[in-house]
N, C-alpha and C positions, 0 to 999 in steps of 0.2 A: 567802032568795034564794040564799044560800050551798049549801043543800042541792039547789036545784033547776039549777043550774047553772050560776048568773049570779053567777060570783064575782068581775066587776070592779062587779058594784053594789052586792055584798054589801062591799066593799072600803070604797067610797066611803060607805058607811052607817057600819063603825068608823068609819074614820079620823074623820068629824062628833062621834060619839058622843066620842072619846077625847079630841076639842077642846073639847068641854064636862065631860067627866070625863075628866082625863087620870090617865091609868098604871091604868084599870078593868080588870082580870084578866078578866072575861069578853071585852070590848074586845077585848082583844089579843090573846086568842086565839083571838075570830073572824076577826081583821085576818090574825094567821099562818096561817089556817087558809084564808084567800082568796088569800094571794098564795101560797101553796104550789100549790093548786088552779089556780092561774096560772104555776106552773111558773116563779117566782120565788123559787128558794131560796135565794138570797145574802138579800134581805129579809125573810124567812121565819125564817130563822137569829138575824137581827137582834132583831125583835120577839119572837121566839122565850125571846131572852136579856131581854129587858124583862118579858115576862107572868111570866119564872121569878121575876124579884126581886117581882116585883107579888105573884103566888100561895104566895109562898113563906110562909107561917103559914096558910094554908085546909086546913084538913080534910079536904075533897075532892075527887077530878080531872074535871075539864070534859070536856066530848066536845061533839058538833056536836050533838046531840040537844036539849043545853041551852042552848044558844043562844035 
């Protein structure tokens, strides 16, 4: 969703997902990656600083590809 342009559904799909798996590092960083795309960066910043402590021991960096 997120890649096609529909980042207040792609939104609303983390935010579900993190309520069943909360602090999921993929999660939140499609969440930050929808309300940026939403030209919400005060929230953005926010979750931003939540994925970093989530992802913070992964091996590898996310991109939207991996979504």
């Amino acid at each position: 969703m997120l890649r096609s342009g529909h980042a207040a559904e792609a939104e609303r799909v983390f935010r579900a997902d993190l309520e069943r798996n909360r602090r999921n590092g993929r999660s939140l960083f499609g969440l930050m990656s929808a309300l940026a795309s939403q030209s919400r960066t005060y929230d953005a910043v926010f979750v931003r600083q939540e994925f970093e402590t989530a992802w913070r021991h992964a091996d590898t960096q996310l991109r939207l590809e991996d979504l």
